[in-house]
C-alpha positions in Angstrom: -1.5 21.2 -7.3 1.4 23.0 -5.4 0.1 21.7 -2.2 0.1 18.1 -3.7 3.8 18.9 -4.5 4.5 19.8 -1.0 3.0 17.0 0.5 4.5 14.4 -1.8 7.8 16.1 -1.4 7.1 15.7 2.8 6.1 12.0 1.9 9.6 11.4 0.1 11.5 12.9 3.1 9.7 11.0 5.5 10.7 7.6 4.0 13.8 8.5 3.2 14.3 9.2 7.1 12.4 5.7 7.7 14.7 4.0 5.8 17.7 5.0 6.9 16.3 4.3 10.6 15.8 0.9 9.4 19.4 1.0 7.6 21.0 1.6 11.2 18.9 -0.8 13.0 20.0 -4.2 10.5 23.5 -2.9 11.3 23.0 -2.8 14.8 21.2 -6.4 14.2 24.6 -7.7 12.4 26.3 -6.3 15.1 24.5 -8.6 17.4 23.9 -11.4 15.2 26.3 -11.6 12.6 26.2 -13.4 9.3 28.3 -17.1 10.4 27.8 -20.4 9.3 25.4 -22.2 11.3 27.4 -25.2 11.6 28.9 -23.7 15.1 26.1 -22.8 16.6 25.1 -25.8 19.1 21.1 -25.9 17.7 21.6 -25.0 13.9 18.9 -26.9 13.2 16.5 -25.4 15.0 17.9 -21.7 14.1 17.4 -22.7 10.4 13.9 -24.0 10.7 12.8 -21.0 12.9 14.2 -18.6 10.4 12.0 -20.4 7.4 8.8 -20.5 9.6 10.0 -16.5 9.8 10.3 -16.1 6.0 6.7 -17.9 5.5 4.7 -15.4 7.9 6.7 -12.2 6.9 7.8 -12.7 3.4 10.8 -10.2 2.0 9.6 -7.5 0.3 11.1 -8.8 -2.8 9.6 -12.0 -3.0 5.9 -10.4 -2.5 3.5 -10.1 -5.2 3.6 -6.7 -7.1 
C-alpha cells in the first residue's frame, strides 16, 4: 500500500513536470507563431484548411470521447 503511495506520488510529479514542459513549449510556439488574423497572411486559405485537416487527425484533448 505505502509503495503504491510512492509510486503514485512519483506519477503526479512526473506529469506535473511534463506539463509544464509542454506549458513552455506553446509559449515558445506563440512566440513563433502568434495568434493574428489570417486575413494578412498571403495563403490564409490554405493555413485555415491545413489547420482543420490538423484538428481531424489529432483531435484536442477536450473534444475526445471520455
Amino acid at each position: 500500500m505505502l509503495q503504491t503511495i510512492k509510486q503514485t506520488k512519483q506519477s503526479s510529479d512526473v506529469l506535473v513536470k511534463i506539463l509544464q514542459e509542454i506549458r513552455l513549449m506553446r509559449q515558445e510556439l506563440n512566440l513563433i507563431l502568434p495568434q493574428d488574423d489570417l486575413k494578412t497572411y498571403e495563403h490564409a486559405e490554405k493555413i485555415k484548411q491545413s489547420y482543420q485537416n490538423a484538428i481531424k487527425q489529432y483531435p484536442p484533448y477536450a473534444n475526445q470521447a471520455n
